[in-house]
C-alpha positions in Angstrom: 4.8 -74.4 149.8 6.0 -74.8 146.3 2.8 -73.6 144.9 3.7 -70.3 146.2 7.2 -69.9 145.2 6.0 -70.6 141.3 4.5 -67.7 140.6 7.6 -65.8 141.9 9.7 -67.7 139.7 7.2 -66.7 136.4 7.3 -63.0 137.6 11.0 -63.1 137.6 11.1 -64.4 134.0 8.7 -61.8 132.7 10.3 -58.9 131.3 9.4 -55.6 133.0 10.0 -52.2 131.7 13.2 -50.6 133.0 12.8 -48.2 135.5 14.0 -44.7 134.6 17.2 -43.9 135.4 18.4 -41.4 137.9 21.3 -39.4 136.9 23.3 -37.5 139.3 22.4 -34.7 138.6 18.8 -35.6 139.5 20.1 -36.5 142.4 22.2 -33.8 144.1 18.9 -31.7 143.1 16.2 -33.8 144.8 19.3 -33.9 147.7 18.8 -30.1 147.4 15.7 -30.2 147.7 15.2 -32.2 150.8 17.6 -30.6 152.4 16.1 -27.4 151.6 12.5 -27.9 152.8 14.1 -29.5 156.2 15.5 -26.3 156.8 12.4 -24.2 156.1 10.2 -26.3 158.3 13.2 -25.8 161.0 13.1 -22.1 160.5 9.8 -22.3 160.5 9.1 -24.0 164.0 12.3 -21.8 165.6 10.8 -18.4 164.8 7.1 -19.7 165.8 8.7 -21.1 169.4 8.0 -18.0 171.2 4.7 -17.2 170.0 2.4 -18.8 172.6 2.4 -16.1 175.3 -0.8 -14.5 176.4 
């Protein structure tokens, strides 16, 4: 068992490039955005409902 917890200990001491950072800005937009598409698929699938008479 200890061979496999060394490697995780040398990957932890590596350093490894920052990640960017999210402002929030960034973040109420990509909320926006989400949100946004959800309620175009829902609009989507309500006005389609009806559409399977014959």
């Amino acid at each position: 068992m200890d061979d496999s917890s060394t490697p995780k200990a040398e990957t932890s001491t590596k350093k490894l490039p920052s990640a960017p950072k999210i402002s929030k800005k960034t973040a109420v937009v990509g909320a926006a955005i989400g949100i946004g598409s959800a309620a175009i698929v829902a609009a989507l699938l309500y006005t389609n409902r009806g559409n399977n008479k014959s």
